[in-house]
N, C-alpha and C positions, 0 to 999 in steps of 0.2 A: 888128885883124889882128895877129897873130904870128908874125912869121919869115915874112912874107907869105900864112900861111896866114888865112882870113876866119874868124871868130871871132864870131859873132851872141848876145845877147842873150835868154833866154828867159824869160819869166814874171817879167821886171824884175830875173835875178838874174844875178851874172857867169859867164860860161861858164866850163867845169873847165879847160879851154885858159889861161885868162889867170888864175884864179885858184889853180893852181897855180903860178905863175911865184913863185921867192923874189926879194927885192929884189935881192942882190948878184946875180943872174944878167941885170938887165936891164941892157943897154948904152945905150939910148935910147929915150924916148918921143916920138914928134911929131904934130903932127892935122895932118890935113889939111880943108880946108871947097873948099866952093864945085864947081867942074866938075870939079876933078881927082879929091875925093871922091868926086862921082857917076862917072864914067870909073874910078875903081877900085875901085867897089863895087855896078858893076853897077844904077847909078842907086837905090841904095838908104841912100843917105847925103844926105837935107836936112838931117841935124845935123853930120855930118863924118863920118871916119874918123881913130879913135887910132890908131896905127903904134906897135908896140912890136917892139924889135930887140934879140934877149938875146946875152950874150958866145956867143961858139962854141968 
């Protein structure tokens, strides 16, 4: 996710959402695992959810 917005995965390669981001624009990256993952992704995170939070 990005600025809260879900950001998914296709064909194993990174979405134009997150791979547009330049480095100095990110303010934070954090994962998350476990229930809370699933609870904010709509039950579609047995691996996690990365959070990335860019300056504003």
């Amino acid at each position: 996710m990005v600025d809260g917005v879900e950001a998914g995965f296709v064909g194993g390669e990174m979405p134009t959402q997150a791979a547009d981001l330049e480095e100095n624009d990110i303010q934070e990256v954090s994962v998350l695992q476990g229930e809370k993952a699933k609870t904010l992704n709509r039950g579609n995170a047995a691996n996690g959810v990365v959070l990335i939070t860019t300056k504003k």
